[in-house]
C-alpha positions in Angstrom: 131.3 92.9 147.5 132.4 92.6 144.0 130.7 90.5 141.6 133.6 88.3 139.2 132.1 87.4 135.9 134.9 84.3 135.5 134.0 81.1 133.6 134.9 78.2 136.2 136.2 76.0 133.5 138.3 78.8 132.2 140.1 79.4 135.5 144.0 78.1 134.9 143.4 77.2 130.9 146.1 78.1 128.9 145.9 80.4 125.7 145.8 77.9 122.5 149.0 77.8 120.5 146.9 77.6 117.3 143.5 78.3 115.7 142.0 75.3 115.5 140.9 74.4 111.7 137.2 74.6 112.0 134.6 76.6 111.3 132.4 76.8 114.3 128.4 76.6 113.4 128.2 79.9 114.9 130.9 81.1 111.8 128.7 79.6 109.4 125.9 81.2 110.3 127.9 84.7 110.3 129.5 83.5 106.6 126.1 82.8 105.6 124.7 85.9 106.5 127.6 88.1 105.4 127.4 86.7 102.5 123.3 87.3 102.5 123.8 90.9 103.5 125.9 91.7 100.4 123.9 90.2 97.6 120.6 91.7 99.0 122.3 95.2 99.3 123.6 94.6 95.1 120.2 93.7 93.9 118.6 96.3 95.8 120.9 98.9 94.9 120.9 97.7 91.1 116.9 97.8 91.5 116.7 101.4 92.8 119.3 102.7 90.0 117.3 101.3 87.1 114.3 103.3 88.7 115.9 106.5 89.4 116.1 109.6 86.6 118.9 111.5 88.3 122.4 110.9 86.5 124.2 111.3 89.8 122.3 109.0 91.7 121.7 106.7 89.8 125.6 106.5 89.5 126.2 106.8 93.1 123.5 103.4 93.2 125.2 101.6 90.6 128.9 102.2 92.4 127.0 101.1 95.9 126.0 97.8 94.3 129.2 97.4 92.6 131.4 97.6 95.8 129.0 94.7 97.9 129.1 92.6 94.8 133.0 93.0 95.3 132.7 92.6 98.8 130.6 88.6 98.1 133.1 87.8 95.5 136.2 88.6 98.3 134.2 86.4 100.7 133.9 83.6 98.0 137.4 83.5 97.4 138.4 83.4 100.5 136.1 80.5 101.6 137.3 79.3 98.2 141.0 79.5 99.2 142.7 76.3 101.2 145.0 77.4 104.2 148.4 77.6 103.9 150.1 75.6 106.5 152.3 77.8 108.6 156.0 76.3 109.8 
C-alpha cells in the first residue's frame, strides 16, 4: 500500500491567479536574516583584512566584504522599491 502525502484542504484548490501582496511572517523572518547574514559576513571580512599582512589576502578579504555589503544594499532597495502594478 502506498502512503499519499496530500494536504486534505488542498485537494481540488485551484492555483492562485496572483501573488498575493504580503509578506508572510515567515518572509520576514528570511528578509531579516538575509539581511543579518550579509552585514555580519562585511564586518567580519573587513575585520580579518585589517589584521592580515598578506597583499593578496587581504585584497581577496576586502573584495569578499565588498560584494555582501552589495548584496544588503540590493536587498534594501528592493524592500525599498513599491510594486509596480501589472495590467
Amino acid at each position: 500500500m502506498q502512503q499519499q502525502n496530500v494536504n486534505p484542504n488542498v485537494q481540488g484548490s485551484q492555483p492562485m491567479e496572483q501573488v498575493p501582496e504580503i509578506v508572510s511572517t515567515k518572509d520576514q523572518l528570511y528578509i531579516t536574516d538575509m539581511l543579518s547574514w550579509n552585514l555580519n559576513a562585511c564586518k567580519k571580512a573587513h575585520f580579518f583584512a585589517e589584521q592580515c599582512q598578506t597583499p593578496e589576502l587581504q585584497q581577496a578579504l576586502e573584495d569578499a566584504g565588498q560584494m555582501h555589503q552589495r548584496h544588503y544594499n540590493k536587498i534594501l532597495e528592493h524592500l525599498n522599491t513599491s510594486p509596480q502594478k501589472m495590467n
